[in-house]
N, C-alpha and C positions, 0 to 999 in steps of 0.2 A: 567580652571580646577585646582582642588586641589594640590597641595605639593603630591610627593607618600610619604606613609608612610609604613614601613616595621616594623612590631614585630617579633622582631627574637623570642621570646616565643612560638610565634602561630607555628611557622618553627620551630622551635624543637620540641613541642607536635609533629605536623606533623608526623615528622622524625620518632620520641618514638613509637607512636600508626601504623605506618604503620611498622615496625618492629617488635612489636608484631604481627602483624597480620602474619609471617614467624611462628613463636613458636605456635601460637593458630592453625596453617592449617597443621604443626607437630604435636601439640597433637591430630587433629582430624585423624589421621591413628594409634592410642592408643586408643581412645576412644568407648564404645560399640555405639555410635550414628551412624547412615547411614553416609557414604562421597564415596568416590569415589573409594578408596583400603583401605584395613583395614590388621593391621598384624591380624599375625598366633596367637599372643594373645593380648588381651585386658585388659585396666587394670581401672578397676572402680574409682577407688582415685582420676586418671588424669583430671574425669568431675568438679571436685570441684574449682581449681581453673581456670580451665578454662570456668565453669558458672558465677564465678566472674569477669573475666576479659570480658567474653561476655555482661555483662549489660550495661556495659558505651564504650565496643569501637568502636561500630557502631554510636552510639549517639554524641559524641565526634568527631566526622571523620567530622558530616554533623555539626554541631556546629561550626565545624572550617573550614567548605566549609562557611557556612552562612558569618564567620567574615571575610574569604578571599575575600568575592565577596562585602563588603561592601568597603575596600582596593581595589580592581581593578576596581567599577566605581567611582573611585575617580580620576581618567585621561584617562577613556573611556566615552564615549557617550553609548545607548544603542545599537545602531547597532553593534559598534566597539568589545563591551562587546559578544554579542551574535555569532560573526564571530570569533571571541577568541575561546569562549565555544566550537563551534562547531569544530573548528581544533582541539583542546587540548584535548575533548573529543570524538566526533565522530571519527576522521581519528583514533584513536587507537584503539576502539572499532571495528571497522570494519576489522583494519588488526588484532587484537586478535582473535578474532572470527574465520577468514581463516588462520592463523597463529600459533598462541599460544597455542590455546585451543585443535585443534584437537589431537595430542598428548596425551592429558590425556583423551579425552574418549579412545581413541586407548588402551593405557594402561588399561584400568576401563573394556572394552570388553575382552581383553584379559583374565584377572586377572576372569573375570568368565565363561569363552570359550563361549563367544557372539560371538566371532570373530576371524578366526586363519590364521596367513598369515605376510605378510609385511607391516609395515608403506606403504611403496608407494602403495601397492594391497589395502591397508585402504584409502588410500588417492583418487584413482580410484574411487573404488568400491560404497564408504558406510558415506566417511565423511562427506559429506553434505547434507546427506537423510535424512529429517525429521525433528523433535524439541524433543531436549531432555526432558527427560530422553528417550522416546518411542525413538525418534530419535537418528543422532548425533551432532546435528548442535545447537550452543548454546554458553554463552557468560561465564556461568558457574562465578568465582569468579569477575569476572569483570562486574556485575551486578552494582554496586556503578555507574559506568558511564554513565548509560543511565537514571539512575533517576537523578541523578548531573545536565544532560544534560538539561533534560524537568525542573523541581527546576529551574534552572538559566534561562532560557526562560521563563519562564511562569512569573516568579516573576521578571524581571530586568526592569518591564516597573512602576512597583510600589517601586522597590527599587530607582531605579533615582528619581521619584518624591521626595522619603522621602529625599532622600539626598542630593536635592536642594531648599527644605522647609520642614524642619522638621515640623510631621503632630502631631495633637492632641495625635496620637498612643506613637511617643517620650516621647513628653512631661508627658504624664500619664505611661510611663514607667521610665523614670526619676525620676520621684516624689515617683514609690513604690518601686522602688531599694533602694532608702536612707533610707525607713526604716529598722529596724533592721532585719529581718529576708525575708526585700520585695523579693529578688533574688528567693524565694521556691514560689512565686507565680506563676512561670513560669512551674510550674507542674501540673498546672489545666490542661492546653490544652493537656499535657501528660496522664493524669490519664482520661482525658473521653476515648480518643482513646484507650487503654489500658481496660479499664470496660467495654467499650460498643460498639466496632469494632474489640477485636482483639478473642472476643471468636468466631467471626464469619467466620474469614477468618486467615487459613493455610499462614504461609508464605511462598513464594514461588520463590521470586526474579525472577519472570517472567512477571511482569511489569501489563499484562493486568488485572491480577485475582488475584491482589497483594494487595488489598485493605488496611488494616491494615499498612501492611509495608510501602506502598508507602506515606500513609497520615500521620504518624507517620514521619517517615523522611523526609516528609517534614515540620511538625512541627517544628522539631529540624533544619533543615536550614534555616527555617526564622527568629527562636527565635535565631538562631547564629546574624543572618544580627541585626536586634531588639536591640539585648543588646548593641552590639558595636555601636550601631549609637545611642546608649544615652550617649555615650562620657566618657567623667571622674565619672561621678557618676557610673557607671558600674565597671571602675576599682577601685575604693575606697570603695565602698561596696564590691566587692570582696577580698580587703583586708581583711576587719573588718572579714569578714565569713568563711574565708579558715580554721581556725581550728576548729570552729565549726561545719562546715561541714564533715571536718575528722570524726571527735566523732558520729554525726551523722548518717555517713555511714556505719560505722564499726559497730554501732547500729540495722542499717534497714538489711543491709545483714544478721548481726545474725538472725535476726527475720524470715529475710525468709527463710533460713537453718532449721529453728525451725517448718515454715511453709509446706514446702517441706518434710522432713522427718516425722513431728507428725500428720499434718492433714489431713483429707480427703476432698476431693472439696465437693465446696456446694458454693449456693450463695453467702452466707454469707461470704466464705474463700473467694471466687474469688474478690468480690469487695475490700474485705482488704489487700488479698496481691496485689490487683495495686496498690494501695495506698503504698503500703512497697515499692514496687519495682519501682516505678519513684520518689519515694525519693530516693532508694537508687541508681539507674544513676543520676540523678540530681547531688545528693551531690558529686560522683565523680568525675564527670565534674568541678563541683565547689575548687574540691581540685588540680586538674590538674591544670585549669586555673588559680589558685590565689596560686600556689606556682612555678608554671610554672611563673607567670609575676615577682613574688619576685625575683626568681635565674638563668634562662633561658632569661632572654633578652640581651642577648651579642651577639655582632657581629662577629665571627669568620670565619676563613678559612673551619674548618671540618664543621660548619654548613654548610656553602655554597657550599659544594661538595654533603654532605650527603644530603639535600633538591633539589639540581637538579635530584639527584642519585635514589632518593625516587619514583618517577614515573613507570620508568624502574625497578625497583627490585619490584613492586607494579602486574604492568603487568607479568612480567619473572616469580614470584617465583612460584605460586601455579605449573606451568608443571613440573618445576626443582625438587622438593616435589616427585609429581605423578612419575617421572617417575625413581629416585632413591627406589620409596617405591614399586616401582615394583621389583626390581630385591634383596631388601631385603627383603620383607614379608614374607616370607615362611622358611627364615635362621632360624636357632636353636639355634638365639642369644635372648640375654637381652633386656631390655628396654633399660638399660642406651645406650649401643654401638647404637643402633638404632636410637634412640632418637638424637644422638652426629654426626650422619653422615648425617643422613637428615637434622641438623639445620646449620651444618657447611657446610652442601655439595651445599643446598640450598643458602645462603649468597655469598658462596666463588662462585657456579656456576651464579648468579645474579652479583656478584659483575664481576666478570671476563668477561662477556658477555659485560656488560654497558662500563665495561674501557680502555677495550682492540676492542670492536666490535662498540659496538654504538657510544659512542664519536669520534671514528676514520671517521665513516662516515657519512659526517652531511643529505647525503641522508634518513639516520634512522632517522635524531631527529624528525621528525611529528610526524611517527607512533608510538612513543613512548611516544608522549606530550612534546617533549626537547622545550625549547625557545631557540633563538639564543643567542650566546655565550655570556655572562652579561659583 
């Protein structure tokens, strides 16, 4: 078996993008879009940058699922790899699900007198009748795990192969990353799913009737495993391109800000702005990743705390959210104080739980995805 190799870059993207995902599930209790509690006001401005930040962070996430799974069969076998998956993924899914989650429907029923009475009278009664929304039983933000889950099984019998004989596929990806702008080739397989599967199918993060989403993110976790296992020419061309990718991005977003607000659909728009809009997740990605490797590959202490940490405040935060934004939505407060309690109440109750409750018991670290102490 291979040397392990660790990029502390990929582990601090990591860290960054799963910590926005606390601010992004804050702004969506600001925002007019549906979630699960909404304050007593709503502020339109809030969508903007958080449609910006929605285009590349789910993208990104499986991108860097794809390169961590080229990294860990690099001293597993495929069985070894899939028995991994399934602990790190399933055993926490499972206990989220009867654990984590109910809470925030509990709060979501409340919040619109679905349901009136006690957590424990919720927990009897009603918490595991049915599949949400209709129902209450449901994986809710922790949907990433069970696609992760199926992505890594389905594909780890053709990723060992690749990565004990590099296939034609390397090779002719090798050869078009070196050219100058080869790396934007990896947005074909974007841009069909995107033009031609996603007007069809609602996202829904319910796995079976998920069409779009599910074949989409699995694009982006293969094309993660793909790039990294063309070795050096992947990070050297993403040298050469990180600032033109910037320019790039900052380019396509405008365009589709321009799209968004001036045009009206029509075929025509629809095929152009996919085309804008997987350039512009592409080129974000591309700018994370190649200035993330530039200044982000250092090995430290806060890294290593914060990347075990990351798991746990992944699963924890969205209930910790829901059930602060219950007992403030209806205050006569501001954005800002609101905004400042749920992002801080959220961290510090996440952070407080993992350091003081779960490291202490190493009974928890399954259910939470912990590995044994490094």
């Amino acid at each position: 078996m291979e040397k392990k190799i660790r990029r502390y870059d990929i582990d601090w993207l990591r860290v960054i993008v799963f910590g926005l995902l606390i601010f992004y599930h804050v702004g969506m209790f600001f925002v007019p879009w549906g979630w699960h509690l909404k304050n007593n006001n709503t502020y339109q401005w809030i969508k903007w940058p958080m449609v910006f930040v929605n285009q590349w962070r789910l993208p990104i996430l499986f991108i860097i699922s794809g390169i961590g799974t080229y990294f860990a069969l690099s001293h597993r076998n495929v069985w070894q790899f899939n028995l991994e998956r399934i602990k790190r993924l399933l055993l926490p899914l499972i206990f989220g699900m009867l654990i984590i989650i109910p809470p925030q429907v509990y709060f979501e029923r409340l919040s619109t007198s679905a349901f009136t009475g006690s957590y424990v009278s919720y927990l009897k009664t009603v918490a595991y009748v049915g599949i949400y929304p209709e129902g209450n039983f449901g994986w809710h933000h922790l949907w990433f795990l069970p696609y992760l889950l199926i992505f890594s099984i389905v594909a780890s019998p053709i990723f060992i192969k690749i990565k004990r004989a590099p296939t034609k596929l390397i090779k002719w990806t090798q050869h078009i990353i070196e050219k100058k702008y080869g790396l934007y080739l990896f947005i074909i397989p974007l841009y069909c799913t995107e033009a031609f599967i996603e007007p069809f199918f609602d996202i829904t993060h319910a796995l079976i009737d998920d069409w779009f989403n599910f074949i989409n993110c699995f694009v982006l976790f293969f094309t993660g495993f793909i790039i990294i296992a063309s070795g050096k020419q992947f990070w050297q061309s993403l040298d050469r391109i990180k600032s033109k990718a910037l320019v790039i991005g900052i380019i396509a977003f405008s365009i589709q800000l321009f799209i968004w607000l001036r045009l009206e659909d029509s075929v025509l728009v629809h095929f152009s702005e996919a085309l804008i809009k997987v350039t512009n997740l592409w080129s974000w990605i591309l700018v994370l990743l190649g200035y993330g490797a530039k200044y982000l590959n250092k090995k430290s202490t806060t890294l290593a705390y914060c990347n075990r940490a990351v798991y746990p405040f992944y699963i924890l935060h969205q209930t910790i959210t829901i059930t602060l934004g219950y007992y403030v939505m209806n205050l006569d407060w501001g954005l800002a104080p609101k905004f400042a309690i749920l992002t801080m109440g959220t961290f510090l109750g996440s952070w407080g739980i993992y350091h003081f409750l779960i490291l202490k018991i190493s009974l928890l670290h399954p259910f939470f995805g912990l590995k044994k102490n490094p």
